[in-house]
C-alpha positions in Angstrom: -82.0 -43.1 95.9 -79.8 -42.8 99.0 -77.9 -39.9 98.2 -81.6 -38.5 98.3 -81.8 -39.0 101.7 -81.5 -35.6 103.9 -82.6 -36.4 107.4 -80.3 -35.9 109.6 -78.1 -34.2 107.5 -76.7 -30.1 108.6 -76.8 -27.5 106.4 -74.3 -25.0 107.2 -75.6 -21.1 106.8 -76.4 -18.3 108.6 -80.6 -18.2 109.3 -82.7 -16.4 111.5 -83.5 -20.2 112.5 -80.4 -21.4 112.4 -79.9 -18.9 115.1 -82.8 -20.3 117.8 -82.6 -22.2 120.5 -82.7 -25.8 119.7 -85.6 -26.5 122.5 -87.8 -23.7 120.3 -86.9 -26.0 117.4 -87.8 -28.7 118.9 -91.4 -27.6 120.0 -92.1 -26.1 116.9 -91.4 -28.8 115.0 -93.7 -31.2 117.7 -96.3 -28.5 117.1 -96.0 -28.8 113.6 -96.5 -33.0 113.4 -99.6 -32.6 116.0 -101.3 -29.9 114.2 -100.7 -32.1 110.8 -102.7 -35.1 112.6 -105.3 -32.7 113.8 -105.8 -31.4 110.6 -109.1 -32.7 108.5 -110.2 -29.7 106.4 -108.8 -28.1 103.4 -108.5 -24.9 105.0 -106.5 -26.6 107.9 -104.0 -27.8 105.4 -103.7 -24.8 104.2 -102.3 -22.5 107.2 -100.3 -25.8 107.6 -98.7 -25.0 103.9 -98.3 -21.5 104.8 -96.4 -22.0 107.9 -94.3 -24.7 106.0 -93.8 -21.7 103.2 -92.7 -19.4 105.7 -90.6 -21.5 107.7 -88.5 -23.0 104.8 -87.8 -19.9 103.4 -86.2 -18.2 106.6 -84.2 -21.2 107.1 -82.5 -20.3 103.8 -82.3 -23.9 103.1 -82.8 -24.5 99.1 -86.1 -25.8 98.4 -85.0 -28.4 96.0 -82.4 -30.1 98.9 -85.2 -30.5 100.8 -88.0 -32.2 98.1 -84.5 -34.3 97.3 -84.8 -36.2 100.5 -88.9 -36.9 99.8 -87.6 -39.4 97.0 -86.3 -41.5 99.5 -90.4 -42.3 100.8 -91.6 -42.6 97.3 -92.3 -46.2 97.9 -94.1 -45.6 102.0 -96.2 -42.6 99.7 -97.4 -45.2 97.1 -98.5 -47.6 99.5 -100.5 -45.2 101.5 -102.1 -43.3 99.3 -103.3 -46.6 97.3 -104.9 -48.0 100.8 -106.5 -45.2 101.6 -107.5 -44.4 97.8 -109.2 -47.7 97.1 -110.0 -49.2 100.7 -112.2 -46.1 101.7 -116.1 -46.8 101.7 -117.9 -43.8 100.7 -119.8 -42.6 97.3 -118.3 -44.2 94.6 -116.9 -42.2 91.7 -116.0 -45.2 89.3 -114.2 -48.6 89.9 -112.0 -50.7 87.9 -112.5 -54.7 88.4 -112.7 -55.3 92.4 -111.2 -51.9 93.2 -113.2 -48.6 93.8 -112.6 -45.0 94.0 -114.5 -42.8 96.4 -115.0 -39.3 96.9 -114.0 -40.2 100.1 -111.3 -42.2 99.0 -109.7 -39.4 96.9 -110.2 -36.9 99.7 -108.4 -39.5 102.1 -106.0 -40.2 100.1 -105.2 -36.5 99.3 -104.4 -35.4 102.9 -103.1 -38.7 103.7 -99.9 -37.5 100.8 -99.6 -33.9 102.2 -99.4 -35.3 105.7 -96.6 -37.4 105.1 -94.8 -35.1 102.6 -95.2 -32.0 105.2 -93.7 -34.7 107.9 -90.7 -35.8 106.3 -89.9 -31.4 105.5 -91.1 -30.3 108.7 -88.6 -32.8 110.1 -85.9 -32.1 107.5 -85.8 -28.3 108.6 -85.3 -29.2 112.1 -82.0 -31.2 111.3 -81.2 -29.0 108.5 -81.0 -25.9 110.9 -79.7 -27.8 113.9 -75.9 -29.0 114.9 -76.0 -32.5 116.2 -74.7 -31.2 119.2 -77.3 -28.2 119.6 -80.1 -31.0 119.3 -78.0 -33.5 122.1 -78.6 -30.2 124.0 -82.0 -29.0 123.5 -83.3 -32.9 124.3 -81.5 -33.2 127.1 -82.6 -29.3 128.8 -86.6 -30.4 127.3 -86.3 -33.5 128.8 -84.6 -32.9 132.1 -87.8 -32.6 134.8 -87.6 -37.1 133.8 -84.5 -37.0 135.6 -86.2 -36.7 138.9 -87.6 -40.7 138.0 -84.6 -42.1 137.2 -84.9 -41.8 133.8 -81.0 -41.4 131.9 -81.9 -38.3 129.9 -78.6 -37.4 128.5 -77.8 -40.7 127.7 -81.1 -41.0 125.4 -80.3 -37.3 123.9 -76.7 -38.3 123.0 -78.1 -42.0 121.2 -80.6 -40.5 119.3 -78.3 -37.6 118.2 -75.4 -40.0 117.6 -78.0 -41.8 115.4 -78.9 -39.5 113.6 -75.3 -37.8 113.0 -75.2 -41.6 111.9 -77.3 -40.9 109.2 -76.0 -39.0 106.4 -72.6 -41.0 107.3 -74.2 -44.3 106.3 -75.5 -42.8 103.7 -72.2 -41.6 102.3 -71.0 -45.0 103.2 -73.2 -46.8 101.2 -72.9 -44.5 98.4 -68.8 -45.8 98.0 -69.8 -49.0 98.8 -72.2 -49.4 95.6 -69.6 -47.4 93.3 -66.8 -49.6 94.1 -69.4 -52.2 93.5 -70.2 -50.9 90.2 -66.5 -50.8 89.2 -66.6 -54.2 89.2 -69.1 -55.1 87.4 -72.3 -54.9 89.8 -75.5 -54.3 88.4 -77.8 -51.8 90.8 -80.4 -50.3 88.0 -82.0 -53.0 85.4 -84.4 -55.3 86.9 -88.1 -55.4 88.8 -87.9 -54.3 92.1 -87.9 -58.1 93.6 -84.6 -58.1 91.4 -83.1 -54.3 92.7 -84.1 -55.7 96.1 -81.3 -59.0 95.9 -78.8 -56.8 94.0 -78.8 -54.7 97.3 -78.0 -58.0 99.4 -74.5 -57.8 98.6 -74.0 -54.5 100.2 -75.3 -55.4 103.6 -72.0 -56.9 105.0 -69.6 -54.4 104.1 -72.2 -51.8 105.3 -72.5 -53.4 108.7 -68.5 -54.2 109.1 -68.1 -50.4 108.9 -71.1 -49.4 110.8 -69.5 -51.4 114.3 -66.3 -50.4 113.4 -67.3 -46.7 113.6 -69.3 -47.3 116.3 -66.1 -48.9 118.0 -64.3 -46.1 117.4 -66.5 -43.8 119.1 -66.8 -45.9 121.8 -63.1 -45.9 122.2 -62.5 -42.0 121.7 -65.3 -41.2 124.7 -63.4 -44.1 127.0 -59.7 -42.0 125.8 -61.2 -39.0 127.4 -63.0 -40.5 130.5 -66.5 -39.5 129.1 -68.9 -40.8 132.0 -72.4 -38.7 130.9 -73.9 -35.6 132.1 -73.7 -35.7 135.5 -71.9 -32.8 136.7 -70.6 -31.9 133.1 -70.1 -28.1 132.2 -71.5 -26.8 128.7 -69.4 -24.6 126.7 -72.0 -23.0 125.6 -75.1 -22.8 127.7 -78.5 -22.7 125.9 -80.5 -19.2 126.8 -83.7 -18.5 125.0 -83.0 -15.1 123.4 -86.3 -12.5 122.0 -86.3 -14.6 118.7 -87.2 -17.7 120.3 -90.2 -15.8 122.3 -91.2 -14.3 119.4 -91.2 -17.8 117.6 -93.0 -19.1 120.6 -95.6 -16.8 120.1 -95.9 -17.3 116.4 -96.1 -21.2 117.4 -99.0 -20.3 119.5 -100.8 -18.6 116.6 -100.2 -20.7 114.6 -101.6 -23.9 116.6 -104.4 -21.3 117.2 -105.7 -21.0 113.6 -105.3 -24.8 113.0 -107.3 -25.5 116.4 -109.9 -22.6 114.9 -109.8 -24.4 111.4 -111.0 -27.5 113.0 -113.7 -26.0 115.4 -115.6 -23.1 113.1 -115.3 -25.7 109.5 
């Protein structure tokens, strides 16, 4: 289960969206998650799965690394679908002793799974197709007009890019952690999930001993070279929007265009 986990993990190859500009990632992938909320027909989900189609497959990212990473919400996925499945009043199809199934229910609970499955991919290609440092870089140009109130936008770009550059690292961590475990005897498989859960305990303090050390390091490697946050900082390589990202602006807008549509004619 947490090698499963791909967010925030980069996959290295050469894309046509590898190649945009990180801000046109960004606002895509912001489209994307509002249109998914906005969407309540069929039809709706359905230009939704065709822009996801299209999308994964120009990032060149293998489908199965990506539905790897949906393992790791399996449990969020259960939970929802179940509420929404037996919790929605509606016309009742048949119920088993105090629960009941709806056709609303099962209609709920249907776009309620897409929705979070498109999410966690939607998001997935965004960080799949992005550089840690690309994405410091595209937050930190979207969100510059909240400098003029004070607000410390490079600092919040380079946390939540260092976080999630954190990510897979963790991950990795954790992963050693439980096989040196294992070698000595550690039992992470049999057991109900109350029983899985306390078998995990053990790898908490190890995992947190290395997570502040490495953030320590860091620390110390940006005070070794007088790092002191954007202000007045060059970039080696200065974001431009190039004719790819207006065309993928303009594919965005059509896109948002037929879910609006979807919603308004249905």
């Amino acid at each position: 289960m947490i090698r499963d986990i791909t967010i925030g993990q980069y996959y290295p190859v050469d894309s046509v969206l590898h190649r945009l500009d990180p801000r046109t990632k960004l606002f895509g992938t912001m489209a994307f998650i509002v249109s998914l909320f906005l969407a309540d027909h069929i039809l709706s989900y359905v230009v939704a799965t065709v822009f996801l189609a299209v999308a994964i497959r120009m990032s060149r990212v293998p489908l199965s690394f990506m539905v790897r990473g949906l393992k790791a919400i399996v449990f969020l996925l259960l939970i929802s679908v179940s509420f929404n499945l037996f919790l929605t009043d509606g016309e009742e199809i048949f119920h088993i002793w105090i629960l009941r199934v709806t056709k609303e229910g099962v209609r709920m609970a249907g776009f309620m799974a897409v929705r979070l499955i498109y999410l966690v991919v939607g998001s997935s290609i965004m960080t799949l197709t992005t550089t840690p440092n690309q994405l410091t870089d595209g937050l930190e140009k979207s969100l510059g007009f909240l400098k003029k109130v004070k607000v410390p936008v490079h600092e919040i770009a380079m946390m939540m890019s260092i976080a999630l550059r954190f990510i897979p690292i963790l991950v990795e961590e954790t992963d050693k952690i439980m096989k040196a475990q294992m070698a000595r005897g550690a039992d992470f498989e049999s057991g109900g999930l109350i029983q899985k859960a306390k078998s995990m305990v053990p790898l908490l303090v190890p995992l947190f001993i290395s997570a502040f050390r490495r953030a320590t390091d860091l620390a110390m490697a940006m005070e070794a070279r007088c790092y002191h946050g954007g202000e007045g900082r060059t970039k080696m390589k200065p974001l431009r929007y190039a004719p790819r990202d207006r065309v993928a602006y303009a594919a965005f807008a059509v896109y948002l265009a037929a879910m609006v549509g979807t919603r308004v004619l249905v």
